[in-house]
C-alpha positions as CSV (number, residue, x, y, z in Angstrom):
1,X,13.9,12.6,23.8
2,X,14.5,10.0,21.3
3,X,18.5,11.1,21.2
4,X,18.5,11.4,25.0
5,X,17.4,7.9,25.5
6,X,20.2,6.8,23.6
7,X,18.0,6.0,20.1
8,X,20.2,6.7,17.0
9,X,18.2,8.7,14.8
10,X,19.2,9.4,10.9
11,X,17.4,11.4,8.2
12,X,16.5,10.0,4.9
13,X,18.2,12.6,2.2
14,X,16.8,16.0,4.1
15,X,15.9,18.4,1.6
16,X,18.9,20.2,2.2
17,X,20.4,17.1,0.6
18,X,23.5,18.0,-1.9
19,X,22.8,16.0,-4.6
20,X,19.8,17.5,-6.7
21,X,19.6,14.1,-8.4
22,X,18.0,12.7,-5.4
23,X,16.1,15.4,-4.5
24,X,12.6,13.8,-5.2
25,X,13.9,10.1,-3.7
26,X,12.0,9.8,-0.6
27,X,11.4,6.2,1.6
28,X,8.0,5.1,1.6
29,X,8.3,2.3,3.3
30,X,6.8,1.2,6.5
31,X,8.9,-1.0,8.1
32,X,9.4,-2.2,11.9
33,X,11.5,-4.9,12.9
34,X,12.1,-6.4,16.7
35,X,15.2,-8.3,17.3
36,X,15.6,-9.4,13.6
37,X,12.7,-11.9,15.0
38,X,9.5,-10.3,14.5
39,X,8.4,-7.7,11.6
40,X,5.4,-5.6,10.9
41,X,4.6,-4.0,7.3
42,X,2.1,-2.1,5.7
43,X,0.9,1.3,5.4
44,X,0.6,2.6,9.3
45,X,2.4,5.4,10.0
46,X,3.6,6.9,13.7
47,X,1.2,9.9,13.9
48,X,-2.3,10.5,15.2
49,X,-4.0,9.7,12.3
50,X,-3.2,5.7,13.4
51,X,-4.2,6.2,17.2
52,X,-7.3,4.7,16.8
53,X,-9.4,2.1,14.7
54,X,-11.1,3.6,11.7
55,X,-14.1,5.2,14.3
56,X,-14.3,8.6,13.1
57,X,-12.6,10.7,10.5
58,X,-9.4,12.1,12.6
59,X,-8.1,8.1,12.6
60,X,-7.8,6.3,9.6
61,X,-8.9,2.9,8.2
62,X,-5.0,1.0,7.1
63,X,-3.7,-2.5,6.9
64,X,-0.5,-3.6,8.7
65,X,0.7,-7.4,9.8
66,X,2.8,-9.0,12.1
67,X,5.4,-11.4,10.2
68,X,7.8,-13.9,11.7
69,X,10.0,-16.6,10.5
70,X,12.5,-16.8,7.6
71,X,11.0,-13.7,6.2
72,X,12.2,-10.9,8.7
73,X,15.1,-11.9,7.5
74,X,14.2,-9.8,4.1
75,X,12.7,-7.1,5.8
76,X,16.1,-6.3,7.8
77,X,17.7,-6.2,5.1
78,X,15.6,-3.8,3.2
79,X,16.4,-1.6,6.7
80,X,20.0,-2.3,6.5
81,X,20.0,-1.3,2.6
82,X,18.1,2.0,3.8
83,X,20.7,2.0,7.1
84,X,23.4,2.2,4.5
85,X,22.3,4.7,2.7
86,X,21.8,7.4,5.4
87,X,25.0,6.0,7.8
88,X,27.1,4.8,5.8
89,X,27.2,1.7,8.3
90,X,26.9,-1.9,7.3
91,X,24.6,-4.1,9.9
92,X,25.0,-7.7,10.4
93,X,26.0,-10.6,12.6
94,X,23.4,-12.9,14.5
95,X,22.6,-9.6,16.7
96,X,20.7,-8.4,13.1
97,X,20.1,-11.9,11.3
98,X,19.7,-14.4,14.3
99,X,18.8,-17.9,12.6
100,X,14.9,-17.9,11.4
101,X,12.8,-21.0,11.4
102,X,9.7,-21.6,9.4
103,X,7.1,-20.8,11.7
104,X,3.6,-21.3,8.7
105,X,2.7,-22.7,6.1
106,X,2.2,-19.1,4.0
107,X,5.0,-18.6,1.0
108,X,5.9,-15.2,0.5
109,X,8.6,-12.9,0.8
110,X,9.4,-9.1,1.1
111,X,9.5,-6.6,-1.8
112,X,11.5,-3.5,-1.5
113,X,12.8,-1.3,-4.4
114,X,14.5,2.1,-5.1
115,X,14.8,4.2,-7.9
116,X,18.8,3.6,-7.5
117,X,18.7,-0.1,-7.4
118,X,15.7,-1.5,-9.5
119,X,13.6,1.8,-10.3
120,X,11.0,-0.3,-11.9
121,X,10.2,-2.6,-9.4
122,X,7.1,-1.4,-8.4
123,X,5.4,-1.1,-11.9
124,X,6.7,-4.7,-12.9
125,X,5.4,-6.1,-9.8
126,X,2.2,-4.6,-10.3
127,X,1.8,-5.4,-14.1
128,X,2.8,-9.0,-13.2
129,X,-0.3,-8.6,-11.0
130,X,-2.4,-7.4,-13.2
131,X,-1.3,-9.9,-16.0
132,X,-1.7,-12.5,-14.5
133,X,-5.3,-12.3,-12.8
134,X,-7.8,-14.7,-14.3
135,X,-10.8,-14.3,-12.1
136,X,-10.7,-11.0,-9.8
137,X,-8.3,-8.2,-9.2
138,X,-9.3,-6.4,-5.9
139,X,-7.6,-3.3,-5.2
140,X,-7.3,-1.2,-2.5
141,X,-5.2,2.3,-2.7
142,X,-4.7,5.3,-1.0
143,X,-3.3,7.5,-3.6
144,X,-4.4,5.6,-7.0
145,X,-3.2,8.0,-10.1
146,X,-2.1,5.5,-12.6
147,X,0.0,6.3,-15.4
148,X,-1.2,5.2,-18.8
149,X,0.3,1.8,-19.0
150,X,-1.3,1.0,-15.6
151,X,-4.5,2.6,-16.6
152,X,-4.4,0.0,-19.8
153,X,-3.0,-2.9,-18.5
154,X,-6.6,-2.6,-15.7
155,X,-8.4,-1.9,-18.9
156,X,-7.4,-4.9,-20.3
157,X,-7.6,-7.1,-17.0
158,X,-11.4,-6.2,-17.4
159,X,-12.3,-7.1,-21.2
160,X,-10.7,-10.2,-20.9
161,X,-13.5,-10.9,-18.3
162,X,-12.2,-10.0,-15.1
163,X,-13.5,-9.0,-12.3
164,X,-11.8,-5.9,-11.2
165,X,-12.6,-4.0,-8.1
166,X,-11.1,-0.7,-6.7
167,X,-11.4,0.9,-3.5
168,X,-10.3,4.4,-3.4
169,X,-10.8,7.5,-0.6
170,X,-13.4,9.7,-0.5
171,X,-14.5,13.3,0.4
172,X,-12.2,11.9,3.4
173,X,-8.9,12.1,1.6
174,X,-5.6,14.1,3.1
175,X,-4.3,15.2,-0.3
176,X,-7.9,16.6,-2.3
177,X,-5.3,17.5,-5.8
178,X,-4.8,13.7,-5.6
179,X,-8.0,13.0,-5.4
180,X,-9.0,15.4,-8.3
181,X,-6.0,14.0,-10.1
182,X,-7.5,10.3,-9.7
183,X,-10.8,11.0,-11.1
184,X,-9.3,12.2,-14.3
185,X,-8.5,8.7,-15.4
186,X,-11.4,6.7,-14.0
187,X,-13.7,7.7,-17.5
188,X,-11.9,4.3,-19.1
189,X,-11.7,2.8,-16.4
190,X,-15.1,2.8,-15.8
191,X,-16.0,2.5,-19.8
192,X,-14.0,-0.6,-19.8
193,X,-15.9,-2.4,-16.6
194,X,-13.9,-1.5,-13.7
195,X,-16.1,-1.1,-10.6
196,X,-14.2,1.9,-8.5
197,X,-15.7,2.8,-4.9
198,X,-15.1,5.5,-2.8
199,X,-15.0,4.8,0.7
200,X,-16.7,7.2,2.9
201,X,-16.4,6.7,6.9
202,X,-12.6,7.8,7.1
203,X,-9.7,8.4,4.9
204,X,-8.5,4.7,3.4
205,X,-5.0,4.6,3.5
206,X,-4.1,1.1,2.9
207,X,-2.3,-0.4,-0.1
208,X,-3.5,-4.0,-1.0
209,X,-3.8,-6.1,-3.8
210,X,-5.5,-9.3,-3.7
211,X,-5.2,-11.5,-7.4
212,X,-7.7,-13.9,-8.1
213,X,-7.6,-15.0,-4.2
214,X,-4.3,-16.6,-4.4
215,X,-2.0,-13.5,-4.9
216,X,-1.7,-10.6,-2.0
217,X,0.3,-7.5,-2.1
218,X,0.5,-5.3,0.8
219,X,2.6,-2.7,1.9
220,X,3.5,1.2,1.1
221,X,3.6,0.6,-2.6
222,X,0.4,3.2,-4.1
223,X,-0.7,3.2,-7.6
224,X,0.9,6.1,-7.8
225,X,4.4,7.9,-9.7
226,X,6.0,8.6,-6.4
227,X,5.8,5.1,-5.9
228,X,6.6,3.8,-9.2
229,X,8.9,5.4,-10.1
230,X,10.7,7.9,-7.4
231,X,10.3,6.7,-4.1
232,X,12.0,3.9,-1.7
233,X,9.1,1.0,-1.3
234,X,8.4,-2.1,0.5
235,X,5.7,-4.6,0.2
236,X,4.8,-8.2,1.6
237,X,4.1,-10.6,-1.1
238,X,1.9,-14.0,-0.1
239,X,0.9,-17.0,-2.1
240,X,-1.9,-18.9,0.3
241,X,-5.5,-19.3,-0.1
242,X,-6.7,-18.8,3.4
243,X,-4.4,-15.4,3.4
244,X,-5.8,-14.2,-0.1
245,X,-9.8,-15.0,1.7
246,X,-9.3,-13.4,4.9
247,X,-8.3,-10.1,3.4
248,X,-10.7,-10.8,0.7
249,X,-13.5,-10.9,4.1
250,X,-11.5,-7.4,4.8
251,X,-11.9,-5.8,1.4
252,X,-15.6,-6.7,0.8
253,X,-16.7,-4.9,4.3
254,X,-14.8,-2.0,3.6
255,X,-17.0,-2.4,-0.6
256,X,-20.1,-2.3,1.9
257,X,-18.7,1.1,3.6
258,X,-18.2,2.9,0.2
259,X,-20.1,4.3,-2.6
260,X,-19.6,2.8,-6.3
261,X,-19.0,5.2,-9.3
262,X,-20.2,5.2,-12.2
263,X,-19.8,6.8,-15.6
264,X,-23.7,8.4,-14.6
265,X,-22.5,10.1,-11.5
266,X,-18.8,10.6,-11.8
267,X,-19.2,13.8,-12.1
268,X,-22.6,14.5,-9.5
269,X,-21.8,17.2,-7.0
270,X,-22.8,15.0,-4.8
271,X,-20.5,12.6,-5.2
272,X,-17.5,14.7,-3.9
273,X,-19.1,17.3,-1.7
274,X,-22.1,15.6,0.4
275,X,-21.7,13.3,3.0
276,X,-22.2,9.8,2.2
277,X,-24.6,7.9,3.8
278,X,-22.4,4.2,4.9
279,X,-22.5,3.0,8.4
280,X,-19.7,3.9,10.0
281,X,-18.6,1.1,12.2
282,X,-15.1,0.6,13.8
283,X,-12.5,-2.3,12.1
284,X,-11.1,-4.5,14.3
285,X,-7.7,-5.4,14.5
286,X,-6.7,-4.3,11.4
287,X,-4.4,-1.7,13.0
């Protein structure tokens, strides 16, 4: 219906792609952008699983946000980059980059990387992060399987006094290996003082970083390798105060709708197979 309408419609290196070497080199990103004015990021998808507002298990608890001003700017282009790729058609003019003014006081731009230009872009963003947190690291992550420097650059975020705080899925979780897989690295984690909660009302599928409640990072970017090393990722980077609070208000109610671990029960049956018992309350507007 899409083609009949008059949509033009590309895929993103199908898996009948020639090139083996990019077999594995996926897009991530979640990207929507209206008249190269107005741009929404984050980590909603167009499926089901987004219809609703976190209310039951079937719809899922995510972050996305509506950005305008000088910034679309950036996220058009990570689309044109992508457009490129796939069409082998370069966008521009005013039609695609109409002039932007500032429209708030929030500094921040866009983050996109791809293993072919910049294949460490994720992992030095996040280390950066990481590094520099003083007070609190909050995390939230869908798929959160870090690889060992991650693992010890958290590690060390925590004995240098930090506060670090991770928010993970639960028993509701669309890929259970990664869950399994997660759980094998959270022993030093844990040992170390990291805090790491599971949340239990729906799957959490968000990706959001919040440093010291200065620094946010949101977007498709999970603590994952697909993400830091093999797929096509975009993120929205703030620097604002009131920003950093107001998710921080978001990440400590979804902290009162999950269950911590600890090195005691990491292991507990209970833990992964029985319901847990959190109020299960819908979010608003966070879709």
């Amino acid at each position: 219906m899409l083609d009949e309408a008059g949509a033009e419609r590309e895929m993103f290196q199908p898996v009948w792609y020639p090139d083996l070497r990019r077999y594995n080199n996926r897009t991530h990103r979640k990207l929507l952008v209206i008249d190269g004015k107005v741009g929404f990021i984050g980590g909603v998808g167009i499926a089901d699983e987004w219809a609703g507002n976190a209310d039951s298990p079937q719809h899922w608890r995510d972050c996305h946000y509506r950005l305008e001003g000088p910034i679309v700017a950036q996220m058009q282009a990570a689309f044109v980059q992508t457009w490129l790729k796939v069409r082998h058609q370069l966008l521009f003019g005013p039609d695609y980059f109409p002039p932007l003014a500032s429209t708030g006081p929030v500094s921040g731009n866009v983050f996109f990387s791809s293993p072919r230009h910049g294949s460490y872009g994720v992992p030095i963003l996040y280390h950066l992060a990481i590094a520099a947190a003083r007070d609190s690291l909050r995390i939230e992550n869908a798929y959160f399987v870090p690889d060992r420097e991650t693992e010890a650059a958290l590690i060390a975020a925590a004995q240098r006094g930090v506060s670090v705080q991770i928010i993970v899925p639960g028993r509701h979780i669309d890929q259970k290996a990664v869950r399994r897989a997660s759980r094998k690295r959270w022993k030093g984690l844990l040992t170390a003082g990291v805090e790491i909660y599971e949340y239990g009302p729906t799957m959490i599928h968000s990706k959001l970083l919040i440093v010291d409640e200065l620094f946010v990072s949101v977007g498709s970017a999970n603590f994952d390798n697909r993400s830091l090393r093999l797929n096509d990722e975009a993120n929205f980077n703030a620097f604002d105060h009131g920003f950093a609070s107001e998710q921080t208000r978001i990440f400590k109610r979804d902290l009162k709708a999950s269950q911590r671990v600890t090195l005691e029960n990491l292991n507990e049956k209970s833990l992964i197979e029985k319901p847990m018992q959190v109020v299960q309350t819908p979010l608003e507007g966070q879709l």
